[in-house]
C-alpha positions as CSV (number, residue, x, y, z in Angstrom):
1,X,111.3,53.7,85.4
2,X,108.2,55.3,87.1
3,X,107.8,59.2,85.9
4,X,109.0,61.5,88.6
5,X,111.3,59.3,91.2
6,X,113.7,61.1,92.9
7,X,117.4,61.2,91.8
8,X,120.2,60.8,93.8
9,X,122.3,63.5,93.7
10,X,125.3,64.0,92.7
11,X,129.0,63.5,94.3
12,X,129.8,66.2,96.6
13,X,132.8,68.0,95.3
14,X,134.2,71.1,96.9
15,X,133.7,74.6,95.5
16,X,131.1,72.7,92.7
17,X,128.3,74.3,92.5
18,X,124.8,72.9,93.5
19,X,122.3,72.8,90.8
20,X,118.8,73.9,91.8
21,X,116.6,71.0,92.9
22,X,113.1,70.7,91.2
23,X,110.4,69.1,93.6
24,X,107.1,68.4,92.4
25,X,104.6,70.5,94.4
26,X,101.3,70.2,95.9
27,X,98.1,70.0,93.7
28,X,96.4,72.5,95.8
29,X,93.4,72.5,98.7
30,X,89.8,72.4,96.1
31,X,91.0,68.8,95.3
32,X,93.0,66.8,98.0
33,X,94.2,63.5,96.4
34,X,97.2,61.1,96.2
35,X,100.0,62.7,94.8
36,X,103.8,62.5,94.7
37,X,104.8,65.4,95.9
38,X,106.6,65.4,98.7
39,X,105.7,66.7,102.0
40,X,107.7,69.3,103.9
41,X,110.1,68.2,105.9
42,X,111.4,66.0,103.2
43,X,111.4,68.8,100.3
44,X,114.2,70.6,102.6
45,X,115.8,66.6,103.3
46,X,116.2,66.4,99.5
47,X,118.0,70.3,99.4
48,X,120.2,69.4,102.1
49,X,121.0,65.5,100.7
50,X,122.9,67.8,98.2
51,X,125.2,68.7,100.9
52,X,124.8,65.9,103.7
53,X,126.3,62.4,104.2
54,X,123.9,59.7,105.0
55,X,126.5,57.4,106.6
56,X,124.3,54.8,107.8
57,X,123.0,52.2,105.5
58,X,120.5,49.3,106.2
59,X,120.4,46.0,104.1
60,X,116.3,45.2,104.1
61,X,116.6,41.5,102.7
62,X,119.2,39.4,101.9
63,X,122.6,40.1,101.5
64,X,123.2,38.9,98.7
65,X,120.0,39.5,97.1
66,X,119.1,42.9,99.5
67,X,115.4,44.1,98.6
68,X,116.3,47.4,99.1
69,X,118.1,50.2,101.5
70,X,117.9,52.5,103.7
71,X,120.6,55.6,103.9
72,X,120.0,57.3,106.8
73,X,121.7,59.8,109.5
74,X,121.5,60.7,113.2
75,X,120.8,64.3,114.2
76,X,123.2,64.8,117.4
77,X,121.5,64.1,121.0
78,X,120.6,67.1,122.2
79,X,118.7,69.0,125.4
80,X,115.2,70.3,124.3
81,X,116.1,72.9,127.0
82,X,118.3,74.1,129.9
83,X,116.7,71.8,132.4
84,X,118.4,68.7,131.2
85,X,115.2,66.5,131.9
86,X,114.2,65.4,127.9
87,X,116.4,65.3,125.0
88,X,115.3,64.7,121.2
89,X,117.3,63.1,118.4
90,X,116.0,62.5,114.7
91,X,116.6,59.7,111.8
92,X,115.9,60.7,108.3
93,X,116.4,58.6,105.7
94,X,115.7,57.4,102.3
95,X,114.2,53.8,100.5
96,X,116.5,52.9,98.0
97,X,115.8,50.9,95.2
98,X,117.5,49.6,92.0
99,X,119.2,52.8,92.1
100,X,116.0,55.3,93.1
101,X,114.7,57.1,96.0
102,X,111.5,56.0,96.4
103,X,110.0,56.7,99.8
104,X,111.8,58.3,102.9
105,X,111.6,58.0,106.6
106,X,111.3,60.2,109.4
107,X,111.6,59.0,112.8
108,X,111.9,61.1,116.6
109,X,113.4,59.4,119.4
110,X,112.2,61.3,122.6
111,X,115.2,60.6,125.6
112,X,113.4,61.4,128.7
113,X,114.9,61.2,131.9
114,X,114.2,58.2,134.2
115,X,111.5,59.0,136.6
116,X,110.2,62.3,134.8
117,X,107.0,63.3,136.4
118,X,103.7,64.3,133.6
119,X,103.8,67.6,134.1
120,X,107.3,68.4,133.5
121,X,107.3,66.6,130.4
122,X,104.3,68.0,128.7
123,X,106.1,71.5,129.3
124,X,109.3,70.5,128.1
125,X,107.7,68.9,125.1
126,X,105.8,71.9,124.6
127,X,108.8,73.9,123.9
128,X,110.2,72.1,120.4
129,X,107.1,72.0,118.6
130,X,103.1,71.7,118.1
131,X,103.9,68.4,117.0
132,X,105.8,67.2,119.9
133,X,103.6,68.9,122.0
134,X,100.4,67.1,120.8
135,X,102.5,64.1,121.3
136,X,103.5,65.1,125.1
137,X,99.8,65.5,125.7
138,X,98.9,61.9,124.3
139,X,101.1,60.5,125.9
140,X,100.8,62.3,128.9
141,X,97.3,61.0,128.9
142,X,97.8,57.9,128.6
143,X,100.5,57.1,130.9
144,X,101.8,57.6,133.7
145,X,105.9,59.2,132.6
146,X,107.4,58.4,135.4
147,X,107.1,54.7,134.5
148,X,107.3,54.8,131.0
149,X,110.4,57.2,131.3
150,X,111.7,54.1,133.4
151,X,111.1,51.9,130.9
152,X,113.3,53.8,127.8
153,X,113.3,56.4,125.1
154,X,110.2,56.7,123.6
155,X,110.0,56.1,119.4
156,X,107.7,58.3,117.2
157,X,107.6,57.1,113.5
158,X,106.9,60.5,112.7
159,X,106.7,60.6,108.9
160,X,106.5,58.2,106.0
161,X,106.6,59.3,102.0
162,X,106.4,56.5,99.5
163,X,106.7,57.7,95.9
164,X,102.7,56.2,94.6
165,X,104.3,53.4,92.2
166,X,105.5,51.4,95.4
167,X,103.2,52.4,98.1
168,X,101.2,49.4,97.8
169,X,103.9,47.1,98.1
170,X,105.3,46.1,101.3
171,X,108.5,47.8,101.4
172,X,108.3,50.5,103.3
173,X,106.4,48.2,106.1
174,X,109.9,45.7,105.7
175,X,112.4,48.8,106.1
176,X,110.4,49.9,109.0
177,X,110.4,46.4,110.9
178,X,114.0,46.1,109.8
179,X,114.7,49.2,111.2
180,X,113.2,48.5,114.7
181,X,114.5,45.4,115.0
182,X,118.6,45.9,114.6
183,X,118.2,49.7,116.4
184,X,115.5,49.9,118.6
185,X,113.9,46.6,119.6
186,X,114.3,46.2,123.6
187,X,116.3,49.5,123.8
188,X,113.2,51.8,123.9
189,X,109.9,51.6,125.9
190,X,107.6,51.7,123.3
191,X,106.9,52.9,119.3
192,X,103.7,55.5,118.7
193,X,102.7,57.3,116.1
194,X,99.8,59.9,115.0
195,X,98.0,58.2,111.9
196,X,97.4,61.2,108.9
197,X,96.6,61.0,105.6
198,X,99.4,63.3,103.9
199,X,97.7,64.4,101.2
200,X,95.3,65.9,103.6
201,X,98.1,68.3,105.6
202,X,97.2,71.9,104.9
203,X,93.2,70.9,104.7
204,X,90.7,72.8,106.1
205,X,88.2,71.7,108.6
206,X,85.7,71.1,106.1
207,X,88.2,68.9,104.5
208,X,88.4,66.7,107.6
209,X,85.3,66.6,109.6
210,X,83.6,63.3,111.2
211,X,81.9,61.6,108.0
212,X,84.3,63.2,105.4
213,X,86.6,61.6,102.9
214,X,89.5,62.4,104.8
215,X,88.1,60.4,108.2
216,X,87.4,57.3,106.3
217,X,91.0,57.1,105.0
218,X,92.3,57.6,108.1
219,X,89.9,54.5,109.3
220,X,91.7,52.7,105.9
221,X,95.4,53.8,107.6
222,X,94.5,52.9,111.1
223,X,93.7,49.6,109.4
224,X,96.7,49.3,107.2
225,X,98.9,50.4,110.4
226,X,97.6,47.5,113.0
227,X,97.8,44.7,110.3
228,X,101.5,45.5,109.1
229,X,103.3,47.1,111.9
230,X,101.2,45.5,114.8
231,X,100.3,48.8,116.5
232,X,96.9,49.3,118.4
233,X,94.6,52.5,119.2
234,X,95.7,54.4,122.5
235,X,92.6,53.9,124.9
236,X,90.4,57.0,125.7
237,X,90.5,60.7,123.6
238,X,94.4,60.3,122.2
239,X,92.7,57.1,119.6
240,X,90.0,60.0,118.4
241,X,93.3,61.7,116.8
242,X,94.7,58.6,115.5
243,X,97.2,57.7,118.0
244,X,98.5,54.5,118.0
245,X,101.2,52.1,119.9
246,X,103.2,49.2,120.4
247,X,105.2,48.2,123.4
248,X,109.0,47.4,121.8
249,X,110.1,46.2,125.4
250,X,108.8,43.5,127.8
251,X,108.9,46.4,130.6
252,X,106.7,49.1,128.7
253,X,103.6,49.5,131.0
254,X,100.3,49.4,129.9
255,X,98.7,52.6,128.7
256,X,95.8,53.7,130.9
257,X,92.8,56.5,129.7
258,X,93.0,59.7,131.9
259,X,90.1,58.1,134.3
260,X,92.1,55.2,135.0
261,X,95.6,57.2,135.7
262,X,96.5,56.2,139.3
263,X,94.1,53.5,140.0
């Protein structure tokens, strides 16, 4: 077995207490590089898989000869705020294979209401987080919401860890497409995402800056992303930051660059 895969945890058991969790960490800023450590929002996934269910479980393959699984859960549906005009709900879950964790998921389904004018989306979205926020103004460039909210929820594969011994394999890519196809397909509008080399989050901008290392992987990613999951630049400034899409129903409009909104 490949040094440092994550273990499953153990059974939940009442009043047992839970062993401390040791997470690789981060090799530091002076030399960015593939690593498996994992990223935020999973290190606090993996503390709270100690204590969570993951009730949902996807068959990728087979099934009698599955190629692996996904064990995920639903956050609960929920208001971003008191207007009742966009609500948010989140999937995080984990790769399983021959017994291992080795890549998790993190997807954001954005609920907007039908209708939903730009404007009053870009401020709800502005209220969650500097991530959905720089989403609400892609998108919000891009489109016009008050057809695309007509259309569905919006998908945002939001974050993708693969331990480094299977991230050249196609796995994660046939979890994904799984994924979309039994939950999502024809049921949401369309499926973006914000193309970022990991390794890279915490960089400085003279880590990232046109011409640097860190833009030419991103080029490799944006490559990687169109040939496996079918997803294409969005026109205008929202492509410069690695924004990309596919339509997941036949009545997703077209995206538009800001000059073109209205015409």
């Amino acid at each position: 077995m490949p040094a440092n895969l994550i273990p499953f945890p153990p059974i939940r058991q009442r009043r047992r207490p839970v062993e401390k969790v040791v997470l690789p960490r981060w090799n530091g800023w002076t030399r960015i590089r593939r690593t498996d450590a994992l990223i935020g929002s999973f290190e606090t996934e993996l503390r709270n898989a100690y204590h969570r269910a993951y009730p949902q479980r996807l068959v990728v393959g087979p099934k009698d000869a599955p190629i692996c699984y996904l064990a995920y859960h639903l956050s609960p549906k929920s208001w971003l705020t008191e207007n009742e005009v966009v609500a948010h709900r989140r999937l995080m879950g984990w790769i399983e294979q021959n017994g291992d964790r080795v890549g998790a998921i993190h997807l954001d389904e954005w609920h907007p209401v039908p209708g939903i004018d730009n404007d009053s989306f870009l401020e709800e979205m502005d209220t969650w987080s500097q991530a959905s926020y720089d989403l609400g103004v892609a998108l919000s460039e891009t489109w016009d919401m008050e057809e695309l909210s007509e259309a569905g929820p919006i998908l945002d594969f939001h974050l993708l860890w693969m331990h480094p011994a299977y991230a050249k394999a196609s796995l994660w890519r046939d979890v994904i497409q799984e994924l979309i196809r039994r939950r999502y397909a024809k049921q949401f509008s369309v499926l973006v995402q914000q193309v970022f080399p990991l390794e890279y989050e915490g960089a400085g901008d003279a880590c990232i800056g046109r011409g640097s290392p860190f833009e030419r992987r991103r080029r490799a990613m944006v490559r990687l992303s169109q040939r496996t999951l079918g997803v294409m630049p969005f026109p205008g400034e929202p492509a410069n930051d690695g924004w990309m899409w596919k339509p997941l129903s036949h009545e997703a409009p077209k995206p538009k660059a800001r000059g073109e909104q209205g015409s």
